[in-house]
N, C-alpha and C positions, 0 to 999 in steps of 0.2 A: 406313876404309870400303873394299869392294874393289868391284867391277866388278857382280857380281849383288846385290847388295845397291842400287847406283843405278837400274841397270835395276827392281828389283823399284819402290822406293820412286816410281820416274818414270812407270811402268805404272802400274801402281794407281794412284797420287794422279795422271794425265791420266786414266784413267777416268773417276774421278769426278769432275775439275773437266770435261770435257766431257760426261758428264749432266749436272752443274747445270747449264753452259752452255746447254745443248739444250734443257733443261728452261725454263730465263726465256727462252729466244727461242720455245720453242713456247707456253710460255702467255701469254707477251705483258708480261714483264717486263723484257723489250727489245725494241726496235724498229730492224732494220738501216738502216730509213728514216729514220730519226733520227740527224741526223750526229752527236750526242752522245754517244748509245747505240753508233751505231759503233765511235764512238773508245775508248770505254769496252770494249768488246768485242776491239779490238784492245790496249789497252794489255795487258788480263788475257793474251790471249796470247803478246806479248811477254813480258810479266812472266816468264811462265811458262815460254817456252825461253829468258829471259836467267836465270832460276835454275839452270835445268838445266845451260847454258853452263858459269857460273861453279863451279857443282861438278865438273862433268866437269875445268876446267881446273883447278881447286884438288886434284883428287886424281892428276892426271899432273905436275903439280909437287911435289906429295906425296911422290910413288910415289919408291924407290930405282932411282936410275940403275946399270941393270947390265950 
C-alpha cells in the first residue's frame, strides 16, 4: 500500500463515518448529554484515528529504508 492509496481510503471512509456520525447525533440517535452516548461517541473516534495511527505506522516500517 503506498501513501495515496491511505489518504484515499482515510478520506472517504472519515466521510462517511462522520455523516453517519452527524447523522445519529442530528436525529437523536445519540445524545452528547448522555455520558454513555458520549463515551460511545468518543470511543468510535478514537477507534478511528487509532486505526489510521497503526496503518500509517505499519506502512513506514513497511516501507524500504533508503
Amino acid at each position: 500500500m503506498n501513501w495515496p492509496q491511505v489518504v484515499y481510503q482515510y478520506t472517504v471512509g472519515g466521510i462517511f463515518f462522520l455523516v453517519t456520525l452527524g447523522l445519529c447525533l442530528r436525529l437523536g440517535a445519540a445524545d452528547l448529554k448522555n455520558s454513555s452516548d458520549k463515551k460511545a461517541v468518543i470511543y468510535l473516534i478514537v477507534g478511528f484515528l487509532g486505526y489510521l495511527t497503526m496503518h500509517v505506522v505499519w506502512i513506514v516500517l513497511a516501507s524500504p529504508h533508503r
